[in-house]
Every structure is written in structure tokens, then in C-alpha cells.
N, C-alpha and C positions, 0 to 999 in steps of 0.2 A: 686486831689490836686488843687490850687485855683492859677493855671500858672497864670493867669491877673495880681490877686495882688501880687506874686511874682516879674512878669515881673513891674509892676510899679516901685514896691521898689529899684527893680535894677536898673533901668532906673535913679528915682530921689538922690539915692545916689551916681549915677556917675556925675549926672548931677552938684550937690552941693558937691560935692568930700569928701565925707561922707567913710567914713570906714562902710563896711557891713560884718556881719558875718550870715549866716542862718544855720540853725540847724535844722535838722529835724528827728522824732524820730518815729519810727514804736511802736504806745503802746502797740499794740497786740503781737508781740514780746516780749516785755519789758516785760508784763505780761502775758508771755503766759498761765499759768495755776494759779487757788487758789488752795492754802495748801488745804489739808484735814483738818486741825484743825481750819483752818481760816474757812470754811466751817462749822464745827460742832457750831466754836464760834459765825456765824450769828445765827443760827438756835437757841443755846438756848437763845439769845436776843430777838426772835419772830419775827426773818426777815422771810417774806414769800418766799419759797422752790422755785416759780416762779421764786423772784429775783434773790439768790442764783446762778440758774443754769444760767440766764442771764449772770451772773457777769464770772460764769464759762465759759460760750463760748464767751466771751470777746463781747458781745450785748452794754455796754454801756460805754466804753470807746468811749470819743469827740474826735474830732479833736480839738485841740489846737494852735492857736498863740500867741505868747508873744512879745510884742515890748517893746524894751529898750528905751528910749529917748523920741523922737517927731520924726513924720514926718508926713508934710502936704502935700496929692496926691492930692490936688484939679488943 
């Protein structure tokens, strides 16, 4: 998890008395498994079986931040 900018955010939204909400979502949970069909329907598109099982043990879910508004840390 990326504490610093975190801790910044927090910091500058108290500082400028900003309403802050942070949300944080575990994707690997959220997704934890693909369908089976979802599976068959990459494969007869000509997605390669590599990716497929990638996608299966959750290999290429990011980590994501989304920021609402502005805010300048400098």
C-alpha cells in the first residue's frame, strides 16, 4: 500500500479542511475467480490459454487510485 501518499492526502485535507473519504478495495477478492464460460468465451476469441490462466489466478489486476477533484501535494 503506498502509506506516504496516503499519509499526505490526509495530512493536506486536514490541513485545508477538505472532506476526505478513502475507499479501498481488495480486486483479488472482488474477483476472486472467472466463470468457466467467461473462460471458454476468451479462448474461442483467440486469447492465448497463457493469459486466460493469468487472468485466472488474479496475475493482472493493478492497483488503482482514483482521485475526485484536485489536490496539490507539492
Amino acid at each position: 500500500m503506498y502509506v506516504h501518499t496516503i499519509t499526505k492526502i490526509i495530512e493536506v485535507s486536514r490541513e485545508y479542511k477538505l472532506p476526505l473519504c478513502l475507499t479501498f478495495i481488495d480486486l483479488k477478492k472482488a474477483f476472486k475467480s472467472l466463470e468457466t464460460e467467461a473462460a471458454e468465451t476468451l479462448l474461442t476469441q483467440g486469447i492465448p490459454t497463457q493469459y486466460i490462466k493469468k487472468v485466472k489466478r488474479n496475475e493482472c489486476w493493478p492497483t488503482s487510485i482514483v482521485y475526485v477533484g484536485t489536490l496539490d501535494c507539492s
